[in-house]
Backbone as CSV, one residue per row, in Angstrom:
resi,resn,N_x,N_y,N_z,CA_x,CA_y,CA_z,C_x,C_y,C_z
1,UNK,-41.191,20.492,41.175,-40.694,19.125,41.264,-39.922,18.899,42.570
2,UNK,-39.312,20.009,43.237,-38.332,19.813,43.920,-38.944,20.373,45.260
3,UNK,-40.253,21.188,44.850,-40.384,21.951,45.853,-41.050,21.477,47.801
4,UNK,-40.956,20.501,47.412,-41.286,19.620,48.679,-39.491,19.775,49.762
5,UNK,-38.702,19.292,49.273,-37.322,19.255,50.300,-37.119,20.501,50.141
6,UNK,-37.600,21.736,49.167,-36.961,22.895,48.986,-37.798,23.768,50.396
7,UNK,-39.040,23.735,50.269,-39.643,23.836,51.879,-39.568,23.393,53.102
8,UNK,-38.915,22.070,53.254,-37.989,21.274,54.366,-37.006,22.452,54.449
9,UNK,-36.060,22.652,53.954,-35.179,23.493,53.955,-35.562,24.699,54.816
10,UNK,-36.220,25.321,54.257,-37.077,26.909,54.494,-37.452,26.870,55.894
11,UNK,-37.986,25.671,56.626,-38.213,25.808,58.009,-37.297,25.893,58.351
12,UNK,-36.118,25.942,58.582,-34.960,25.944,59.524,-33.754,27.022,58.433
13,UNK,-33.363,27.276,57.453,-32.367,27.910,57.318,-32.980,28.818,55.824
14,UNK,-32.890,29.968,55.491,-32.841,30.881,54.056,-32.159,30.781,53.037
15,UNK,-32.696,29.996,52.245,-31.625,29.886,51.392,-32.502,30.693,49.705
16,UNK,-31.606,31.431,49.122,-32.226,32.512,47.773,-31.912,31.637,46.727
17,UNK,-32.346,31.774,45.531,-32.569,30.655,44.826,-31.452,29.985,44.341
18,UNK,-30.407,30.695,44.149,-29.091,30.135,43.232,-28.329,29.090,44.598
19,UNK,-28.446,29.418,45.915,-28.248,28.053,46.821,-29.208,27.182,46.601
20,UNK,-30.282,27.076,46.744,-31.509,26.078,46.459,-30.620,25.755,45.401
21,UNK,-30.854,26.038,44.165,-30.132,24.692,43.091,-28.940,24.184,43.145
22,UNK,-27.668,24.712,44.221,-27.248,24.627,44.790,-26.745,22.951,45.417
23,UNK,-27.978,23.202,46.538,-28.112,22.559,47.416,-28.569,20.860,46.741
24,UNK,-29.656,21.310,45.596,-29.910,19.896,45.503,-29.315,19.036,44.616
25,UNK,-28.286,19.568,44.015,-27.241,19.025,43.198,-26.083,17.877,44.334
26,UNK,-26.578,18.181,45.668,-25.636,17.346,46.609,-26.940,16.311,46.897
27,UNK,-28.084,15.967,46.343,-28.902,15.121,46.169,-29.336,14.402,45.437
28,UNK,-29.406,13.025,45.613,-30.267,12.009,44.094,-31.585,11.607,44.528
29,UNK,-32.268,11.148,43.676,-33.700,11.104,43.888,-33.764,9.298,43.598
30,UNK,-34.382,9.078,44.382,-34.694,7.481,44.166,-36.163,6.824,44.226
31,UNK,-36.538,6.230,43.480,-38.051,5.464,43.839,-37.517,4.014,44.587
32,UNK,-38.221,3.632,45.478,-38.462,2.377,46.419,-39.846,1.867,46.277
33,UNK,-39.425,0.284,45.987,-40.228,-0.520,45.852,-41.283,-0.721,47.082
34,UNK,-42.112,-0.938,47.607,-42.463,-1.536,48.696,-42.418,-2.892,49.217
35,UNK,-41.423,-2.992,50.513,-40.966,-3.856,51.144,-39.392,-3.536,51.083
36,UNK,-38.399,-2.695,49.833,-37.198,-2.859,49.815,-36.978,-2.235,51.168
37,UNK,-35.251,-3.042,51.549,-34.739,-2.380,52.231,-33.823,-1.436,51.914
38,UNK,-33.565,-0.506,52.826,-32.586,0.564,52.524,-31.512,0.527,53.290
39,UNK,-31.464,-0.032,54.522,-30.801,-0.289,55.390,-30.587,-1.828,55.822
40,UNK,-29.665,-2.807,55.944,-30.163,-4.070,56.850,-29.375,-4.136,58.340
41,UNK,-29.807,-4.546,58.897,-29.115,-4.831,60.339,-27.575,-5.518,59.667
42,UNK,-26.783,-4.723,60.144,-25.133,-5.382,60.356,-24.426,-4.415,59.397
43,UNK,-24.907,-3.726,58.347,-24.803,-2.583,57.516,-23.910,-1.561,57.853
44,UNK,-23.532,-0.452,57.503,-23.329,0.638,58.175,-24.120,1.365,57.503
45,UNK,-24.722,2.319,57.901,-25.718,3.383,56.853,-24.861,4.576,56.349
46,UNK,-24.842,4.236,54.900,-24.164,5.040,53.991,-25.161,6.454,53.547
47,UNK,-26.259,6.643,53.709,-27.211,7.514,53.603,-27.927,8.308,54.674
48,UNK,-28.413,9.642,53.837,-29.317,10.001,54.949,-30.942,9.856,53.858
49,UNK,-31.935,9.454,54.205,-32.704,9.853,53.472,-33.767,10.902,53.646
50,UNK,-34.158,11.704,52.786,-35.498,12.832,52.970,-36.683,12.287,51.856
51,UNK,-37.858,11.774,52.618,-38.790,11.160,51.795,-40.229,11.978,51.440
52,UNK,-39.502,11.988,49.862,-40.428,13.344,49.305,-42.021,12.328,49.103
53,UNK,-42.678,11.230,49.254,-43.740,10.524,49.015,-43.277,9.214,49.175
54,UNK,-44.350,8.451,49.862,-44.727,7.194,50.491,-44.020,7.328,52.138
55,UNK,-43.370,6.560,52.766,-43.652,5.922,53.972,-42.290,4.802,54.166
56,UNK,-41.930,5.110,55.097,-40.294,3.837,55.427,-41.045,3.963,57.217
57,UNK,-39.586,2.801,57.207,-39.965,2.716,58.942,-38.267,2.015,59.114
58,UNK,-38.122,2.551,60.650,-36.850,2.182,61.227,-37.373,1.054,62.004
59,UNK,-36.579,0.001,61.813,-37.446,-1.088,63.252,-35.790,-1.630,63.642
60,UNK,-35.967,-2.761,64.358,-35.370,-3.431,65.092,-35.656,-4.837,65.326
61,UNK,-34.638,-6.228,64.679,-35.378,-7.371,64.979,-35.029,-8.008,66.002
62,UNK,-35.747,-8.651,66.992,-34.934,-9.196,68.210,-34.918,-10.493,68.035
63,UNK,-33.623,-11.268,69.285,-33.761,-13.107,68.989,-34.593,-13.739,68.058
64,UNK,-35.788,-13.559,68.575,-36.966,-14.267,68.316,-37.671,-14.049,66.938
65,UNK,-37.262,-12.757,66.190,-37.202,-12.518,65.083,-39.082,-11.528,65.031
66,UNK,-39.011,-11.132,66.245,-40.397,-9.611,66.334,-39.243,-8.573,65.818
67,UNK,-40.059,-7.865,65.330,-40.152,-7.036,64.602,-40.513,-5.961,65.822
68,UNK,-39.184,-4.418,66.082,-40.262,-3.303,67.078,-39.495,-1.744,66.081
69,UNK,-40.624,-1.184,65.898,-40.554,-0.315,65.030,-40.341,1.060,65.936
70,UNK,-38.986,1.444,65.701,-38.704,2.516,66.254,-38.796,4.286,65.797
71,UNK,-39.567,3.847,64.496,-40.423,5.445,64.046,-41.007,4.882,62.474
72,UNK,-41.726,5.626,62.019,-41.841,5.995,60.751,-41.826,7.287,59.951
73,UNK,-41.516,7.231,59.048,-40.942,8.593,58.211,-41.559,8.481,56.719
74,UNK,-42.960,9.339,57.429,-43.483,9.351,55.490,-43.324,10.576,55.045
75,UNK,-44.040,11.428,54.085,-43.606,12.422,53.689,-42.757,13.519,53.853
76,UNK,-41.652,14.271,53.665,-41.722,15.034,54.663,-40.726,14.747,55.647
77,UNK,-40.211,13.947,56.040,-39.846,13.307,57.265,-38.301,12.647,56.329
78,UNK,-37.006,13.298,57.580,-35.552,12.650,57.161,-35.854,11.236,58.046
79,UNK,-34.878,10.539,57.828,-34.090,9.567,58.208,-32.783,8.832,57.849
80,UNK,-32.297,8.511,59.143,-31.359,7.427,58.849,-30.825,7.117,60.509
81,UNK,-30.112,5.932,59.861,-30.058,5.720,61.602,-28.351,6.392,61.876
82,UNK,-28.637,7.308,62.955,-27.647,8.384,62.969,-26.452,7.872,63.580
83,UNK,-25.957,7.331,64.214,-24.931,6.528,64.874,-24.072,5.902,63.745
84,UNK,-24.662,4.863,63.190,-24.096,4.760,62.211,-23.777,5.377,61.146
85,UNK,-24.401,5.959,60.642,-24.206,7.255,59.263,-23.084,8.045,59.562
86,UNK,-23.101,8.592,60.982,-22.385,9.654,61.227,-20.503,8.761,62.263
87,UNK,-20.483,7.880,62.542,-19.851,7.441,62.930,-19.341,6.215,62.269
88,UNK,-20.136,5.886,61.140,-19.580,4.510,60.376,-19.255,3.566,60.897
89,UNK,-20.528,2.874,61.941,-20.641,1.757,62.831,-22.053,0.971,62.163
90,UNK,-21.711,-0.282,62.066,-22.865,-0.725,61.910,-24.071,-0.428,62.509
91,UNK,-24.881,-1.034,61.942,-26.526,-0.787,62.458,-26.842,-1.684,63.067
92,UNK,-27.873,-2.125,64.283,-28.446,-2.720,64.608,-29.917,-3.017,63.992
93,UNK,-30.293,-1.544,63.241,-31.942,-1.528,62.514,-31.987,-1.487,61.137
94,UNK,-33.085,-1.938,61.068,-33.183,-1.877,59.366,-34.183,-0.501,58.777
95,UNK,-33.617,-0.008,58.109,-35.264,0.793,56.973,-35.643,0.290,55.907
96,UNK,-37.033,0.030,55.869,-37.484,-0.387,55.113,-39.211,0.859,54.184
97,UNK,-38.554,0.518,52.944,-40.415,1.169,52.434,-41.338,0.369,53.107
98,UNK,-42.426,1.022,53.349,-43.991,0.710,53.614,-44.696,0.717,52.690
99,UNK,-44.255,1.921,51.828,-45.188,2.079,50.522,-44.326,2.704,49.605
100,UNK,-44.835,2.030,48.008,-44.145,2.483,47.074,-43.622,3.695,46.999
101,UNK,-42.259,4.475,47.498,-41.726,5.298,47.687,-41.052,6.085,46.643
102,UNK,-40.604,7.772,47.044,-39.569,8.405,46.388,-38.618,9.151,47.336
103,UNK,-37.590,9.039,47.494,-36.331,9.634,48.202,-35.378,10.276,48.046
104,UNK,-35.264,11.645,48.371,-34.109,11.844,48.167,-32.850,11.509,49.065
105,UNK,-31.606,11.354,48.468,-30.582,10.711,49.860,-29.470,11.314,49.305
106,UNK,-28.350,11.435,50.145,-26.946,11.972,50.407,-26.264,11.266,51.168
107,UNK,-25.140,11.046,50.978,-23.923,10.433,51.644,-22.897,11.215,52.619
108,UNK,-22.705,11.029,53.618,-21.557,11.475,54.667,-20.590,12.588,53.313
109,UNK,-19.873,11.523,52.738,-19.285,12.907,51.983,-19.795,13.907,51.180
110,UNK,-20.817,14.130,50.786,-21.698,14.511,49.867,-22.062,15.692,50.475
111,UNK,-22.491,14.930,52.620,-23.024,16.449,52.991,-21.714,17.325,53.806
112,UNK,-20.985,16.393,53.870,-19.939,17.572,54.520,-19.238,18.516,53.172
113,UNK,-19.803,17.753,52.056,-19.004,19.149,50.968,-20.293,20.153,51.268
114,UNK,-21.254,19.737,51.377,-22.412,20.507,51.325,-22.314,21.736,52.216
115,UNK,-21.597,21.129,53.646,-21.599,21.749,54.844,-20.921,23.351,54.258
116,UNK,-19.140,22.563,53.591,-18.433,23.571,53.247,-18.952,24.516,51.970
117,UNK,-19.511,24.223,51.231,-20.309,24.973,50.208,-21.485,26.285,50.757
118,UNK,-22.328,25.527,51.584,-23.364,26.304,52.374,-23.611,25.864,53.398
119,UNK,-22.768,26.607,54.451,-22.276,26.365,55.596,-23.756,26.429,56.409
120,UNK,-24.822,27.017,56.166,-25.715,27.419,56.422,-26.529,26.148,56.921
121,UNK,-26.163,25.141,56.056,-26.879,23.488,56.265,-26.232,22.784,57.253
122,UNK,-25.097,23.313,58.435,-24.848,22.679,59.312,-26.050,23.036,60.064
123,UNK,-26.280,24.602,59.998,-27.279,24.694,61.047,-28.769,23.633,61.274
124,UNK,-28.655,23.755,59.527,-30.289,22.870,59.289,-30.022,21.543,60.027
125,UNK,-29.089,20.983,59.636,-28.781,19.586,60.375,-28.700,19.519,61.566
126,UNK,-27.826,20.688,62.355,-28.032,20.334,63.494,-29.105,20.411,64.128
127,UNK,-30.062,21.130,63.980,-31.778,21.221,64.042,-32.434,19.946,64.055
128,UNK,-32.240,19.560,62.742,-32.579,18.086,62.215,-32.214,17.222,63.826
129,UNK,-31.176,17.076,64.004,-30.513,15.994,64.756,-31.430,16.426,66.687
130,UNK,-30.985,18.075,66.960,-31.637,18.152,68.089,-33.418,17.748,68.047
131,UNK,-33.992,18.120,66.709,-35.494,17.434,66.660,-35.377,15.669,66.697
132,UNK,-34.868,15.768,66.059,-34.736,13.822,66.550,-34.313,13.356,67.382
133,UNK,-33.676,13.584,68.568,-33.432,13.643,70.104,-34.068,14.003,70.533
134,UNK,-35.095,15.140,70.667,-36.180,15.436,71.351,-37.309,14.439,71.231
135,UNK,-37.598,13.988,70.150,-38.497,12.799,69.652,-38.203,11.410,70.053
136,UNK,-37.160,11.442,70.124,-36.509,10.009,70.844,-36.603,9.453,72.200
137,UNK,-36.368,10.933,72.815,-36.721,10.828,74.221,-38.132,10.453,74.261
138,UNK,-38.925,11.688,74.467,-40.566,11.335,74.314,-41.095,10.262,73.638
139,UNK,-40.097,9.377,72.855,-41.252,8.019,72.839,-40.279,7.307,73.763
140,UNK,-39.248,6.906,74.216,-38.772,6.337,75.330,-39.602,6.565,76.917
141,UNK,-39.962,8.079,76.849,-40.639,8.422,78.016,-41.936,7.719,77.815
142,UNK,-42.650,7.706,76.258,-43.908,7.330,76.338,-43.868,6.096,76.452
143,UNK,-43.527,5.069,76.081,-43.193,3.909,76.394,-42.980,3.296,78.289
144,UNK,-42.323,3.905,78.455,-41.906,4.179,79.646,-43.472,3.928,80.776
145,UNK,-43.374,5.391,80.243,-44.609,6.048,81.486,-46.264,6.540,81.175
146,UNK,-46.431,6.173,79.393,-47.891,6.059,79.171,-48.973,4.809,79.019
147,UNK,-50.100,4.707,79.256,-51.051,3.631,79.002,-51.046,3.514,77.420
148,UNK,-51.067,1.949,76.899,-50.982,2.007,74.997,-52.384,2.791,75.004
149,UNK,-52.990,3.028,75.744,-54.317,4.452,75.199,-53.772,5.626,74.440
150,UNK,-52.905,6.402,75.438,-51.936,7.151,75.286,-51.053,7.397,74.244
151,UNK,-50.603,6.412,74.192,-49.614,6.662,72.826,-50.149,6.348,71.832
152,UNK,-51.120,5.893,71.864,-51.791,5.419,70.533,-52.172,7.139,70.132
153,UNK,-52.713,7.572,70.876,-53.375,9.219,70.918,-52.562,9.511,70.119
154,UNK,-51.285,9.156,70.843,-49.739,10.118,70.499,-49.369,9.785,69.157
155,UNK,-49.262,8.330,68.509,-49.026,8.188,66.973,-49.916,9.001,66.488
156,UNK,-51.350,9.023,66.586,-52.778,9.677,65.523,-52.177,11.192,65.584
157,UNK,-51.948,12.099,66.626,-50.870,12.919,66.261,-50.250,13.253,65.416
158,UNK,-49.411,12.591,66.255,-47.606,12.962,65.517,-47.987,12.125,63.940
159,UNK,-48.376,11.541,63.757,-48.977,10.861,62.149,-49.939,10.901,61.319
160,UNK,-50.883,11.986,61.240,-51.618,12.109,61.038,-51.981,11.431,59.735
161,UNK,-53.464,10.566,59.596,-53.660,9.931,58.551,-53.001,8.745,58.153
162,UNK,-51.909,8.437,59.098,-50.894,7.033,58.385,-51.653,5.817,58.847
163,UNK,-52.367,6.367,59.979,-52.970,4.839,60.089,-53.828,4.468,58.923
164,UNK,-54.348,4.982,58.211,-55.122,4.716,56.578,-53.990,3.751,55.886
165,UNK,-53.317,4.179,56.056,-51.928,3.698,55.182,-51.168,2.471,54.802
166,UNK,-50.938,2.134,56.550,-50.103,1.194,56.783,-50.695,-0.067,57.224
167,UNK,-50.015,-0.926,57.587,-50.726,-2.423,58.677,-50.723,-1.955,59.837
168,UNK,-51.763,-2.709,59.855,-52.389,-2.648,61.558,-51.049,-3.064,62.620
169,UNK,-50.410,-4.480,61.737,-49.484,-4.657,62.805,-47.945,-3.998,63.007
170,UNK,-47.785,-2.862,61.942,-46.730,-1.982,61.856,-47.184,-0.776,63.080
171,UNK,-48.306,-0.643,63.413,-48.821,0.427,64.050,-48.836,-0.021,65.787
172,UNK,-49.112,-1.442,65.895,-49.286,-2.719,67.282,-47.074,-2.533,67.349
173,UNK,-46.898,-2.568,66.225,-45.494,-3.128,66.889,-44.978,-1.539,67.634
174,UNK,-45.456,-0.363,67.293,-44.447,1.020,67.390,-45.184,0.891,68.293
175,UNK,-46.236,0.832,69.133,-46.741,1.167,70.064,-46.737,-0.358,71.186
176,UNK,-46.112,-1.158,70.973,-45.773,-2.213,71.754,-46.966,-2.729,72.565
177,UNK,-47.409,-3.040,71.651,-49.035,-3.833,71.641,-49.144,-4.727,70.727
178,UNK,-50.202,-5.901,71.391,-50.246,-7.085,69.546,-51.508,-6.246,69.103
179,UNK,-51.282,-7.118,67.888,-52.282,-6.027,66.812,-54.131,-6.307,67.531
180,UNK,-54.044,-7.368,68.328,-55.347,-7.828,68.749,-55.838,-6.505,69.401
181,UNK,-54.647,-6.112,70.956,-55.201,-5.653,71.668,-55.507,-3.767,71.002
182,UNK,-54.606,-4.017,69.693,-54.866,-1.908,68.706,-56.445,-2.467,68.259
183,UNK,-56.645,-3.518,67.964,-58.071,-3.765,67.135,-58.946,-3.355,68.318
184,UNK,-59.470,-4.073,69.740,-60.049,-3.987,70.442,-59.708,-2.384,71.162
185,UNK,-58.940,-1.621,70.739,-58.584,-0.152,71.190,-59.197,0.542,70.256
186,UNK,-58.728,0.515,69.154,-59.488,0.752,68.120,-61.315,0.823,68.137
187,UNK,-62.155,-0.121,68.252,-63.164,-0.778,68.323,-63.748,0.226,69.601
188,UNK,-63.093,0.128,70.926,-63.581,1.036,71.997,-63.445,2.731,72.129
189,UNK,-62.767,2.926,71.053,-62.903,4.433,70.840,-63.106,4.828,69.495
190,UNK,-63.803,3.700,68.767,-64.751,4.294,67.915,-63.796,4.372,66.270
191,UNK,-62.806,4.150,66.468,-61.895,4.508,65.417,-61.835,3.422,63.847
């Protein structure tokens, strides 16, 4: 039941079984509707989430009320928006499900007892945090300095299979393209 975050775990720190049950006692499990939010812009994010099935996305709404999606996190995949969580500043972004979801989540105090319990999960986190800075950069760079050919490559990647999943125009907004010109990309490489 558990054994999905219990293997999250396992990549980065050892933990023998009596920490594992441990550990997930500093966790609740939640189902999400599709479309709820988990986060709204002006918020502070009280959570971290680890999404054991379906699909969220971090975006960002500007003036004009576009929508630019600054990752998605389906299986497998933490989130929260870290600035705020960890500093208790509002958010500028929202998370939202994509698809009828299940989550597990923890609170600022929840994981620093965690920290002091099994000290072992600072390490995991800090892992966590340097992989999501490394990822942050490289889509800033890709953005930056690739053709939307390119990064499109780069979502089918790093996402394997989500394009089945999601909207076309959740996929146009992360890659800062309208959904016309992913269709006609799409269409010329066969996809």
């Amino acid at each position: 039941m558990h054994q999905l975050i219990l293997n999250n775990f396992a990549l980065h720190i050892a933990l023998p079984p009596a920490e594992q049950e441990q550990a997930l006692t500093f966790f609740q499990l939640r189902e999400v509707k599709k479309r709820t939010l988990l986060l709204h812009p002006g918020e502070t994010d009280r959570y971290v989430y680890f999404v054991k099935r379906g699909c969220l996305r971090m975006f960002y709404t500007d003036n004009s009320g576009e929508d630019h999606i600054i990752g998605f996190y389906p299986e497998n995949w933490w989130v929260c928006d870290i600035v705020s969580f960890f500093k208790a500043k509002p958010s500028a972004n929202a998370i939202q499900a994509l698809e009828e979801s299940e989550v597990y989540y923890t609170s600022l105090p929840q994981l620093e007892k965690l920290f002091q319990t099994i000290p072992k999960f600072e390490r995991f986190f800090r892992i966590l945090n340097q992989n999501g800075f490394d990822l942050y950069q490289r889509r800033i760079t890709s953005q930056l300095y690739k053709t939307a050919e390119e990064r499109y490559l780069e979502f089918r990647k790093r996402y394997p299979g989500l394009e089945q999943r999601i909207a076309q125009k959740h996929i146009a907004s992360y890659l800062g393209i309208t959904p016309a010109f992913l269709s006609m990309m799409r269409k010329e490489s066969g996809v």
